[in-house]
N, C-alpha and C positions, 0 to 999 in steps of 0.2 A: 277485781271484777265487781259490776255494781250488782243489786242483790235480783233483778231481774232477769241478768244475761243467764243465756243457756250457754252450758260446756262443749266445744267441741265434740262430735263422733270420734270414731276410732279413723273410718271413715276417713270426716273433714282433713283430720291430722297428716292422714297416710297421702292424701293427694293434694295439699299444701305442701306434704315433703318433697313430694314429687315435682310439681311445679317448681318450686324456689332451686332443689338442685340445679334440675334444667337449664333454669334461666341463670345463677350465677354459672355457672361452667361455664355458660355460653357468652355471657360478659367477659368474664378474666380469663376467657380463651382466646379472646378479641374473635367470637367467631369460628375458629380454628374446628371447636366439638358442635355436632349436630346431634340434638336428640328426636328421637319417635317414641311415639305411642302406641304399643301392638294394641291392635283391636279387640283381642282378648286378653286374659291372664292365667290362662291353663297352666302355662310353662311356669309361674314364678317370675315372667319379666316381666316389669314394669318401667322399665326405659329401654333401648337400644338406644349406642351411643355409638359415633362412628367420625372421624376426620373429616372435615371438607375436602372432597375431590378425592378422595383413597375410597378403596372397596374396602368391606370388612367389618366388622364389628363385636362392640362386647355389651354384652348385658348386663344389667341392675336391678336390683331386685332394693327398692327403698325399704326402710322401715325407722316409721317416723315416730317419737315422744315427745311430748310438754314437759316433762320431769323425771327424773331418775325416783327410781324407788326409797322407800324409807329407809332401808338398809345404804342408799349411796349409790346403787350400781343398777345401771341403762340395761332395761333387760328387752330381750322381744321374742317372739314367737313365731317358729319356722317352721312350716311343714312342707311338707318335699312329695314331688309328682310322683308317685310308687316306692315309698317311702326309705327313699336313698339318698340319703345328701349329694348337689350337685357339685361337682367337685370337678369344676378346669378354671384355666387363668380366664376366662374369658367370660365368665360368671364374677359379678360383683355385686357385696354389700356396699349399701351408704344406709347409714346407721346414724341418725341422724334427731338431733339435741334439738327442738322450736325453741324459739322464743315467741313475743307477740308481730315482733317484727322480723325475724327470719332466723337463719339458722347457727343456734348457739355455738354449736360444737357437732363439728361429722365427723367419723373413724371412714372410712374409704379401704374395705378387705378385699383384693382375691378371694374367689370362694374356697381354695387351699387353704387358706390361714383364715380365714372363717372357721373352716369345719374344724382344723386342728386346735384353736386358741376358744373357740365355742365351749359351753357347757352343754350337757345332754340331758335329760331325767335322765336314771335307773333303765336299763334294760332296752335304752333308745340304740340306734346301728349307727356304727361311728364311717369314716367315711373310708 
């Protein structure tokens, strides 16, 4: 980085992640996955993703980083609508590794094996 660029927001990061999922899905799906953009973010969803020509759908909830921590390991921060982990198959993480040119490395969870294979603070409600 040269000594006058500014660092990405948290921001910038989370809705680059968002875009580049979108868009490779939708390459290496030839198509096949449609994604939207709810109008808001109340719910935790930051994509809906649905088949072309099928009714239905499952949501995403991205969460993007530049770098794993000092310790080695991709952490992120989740809070939850009335403080209950969401918990069906049709809730999904992408957890997802930048690079400068796109995306390093994604884990792709159910929000089932999310909340199971998750860590919690102390005294957080498990699902």
């Amino acid at each position: 980085m040269r000594q006058n660029d500014m660092a990405l927001s948290d921001t910038q990061v989370g809705r680059a992640g968002e875009q580049l999922l979108a868009a490779i899905a939708s390459l290496t799906s030839d198509g096949e996955l449609e994604f939207y953009r709810p109008e808001t973010d109340d719910d935790h969803r930051d994509l809906e993703v649905g088949r072309k020509g099928h009714m239905g759908a499952a949501y995403v909830q991205v969460k993007s980083r530049t770098e794993v921590g000092a310790d080695g390991y991709f952490r992120v921060h989740v809070q939850f609508p009335d403080g209950k982990p969401i918990d069906h198959p049709g809730f999904i993480y992408a957890l997802l590794l930048l690079g400068r040119t796109g995306i390093r490395t994604a884990w792709i969870l159910p929000s089932p094996d999310f909340n199971r294979l998750g860590r919690r603070p102390a005294g957080a409600p498990s699902s």
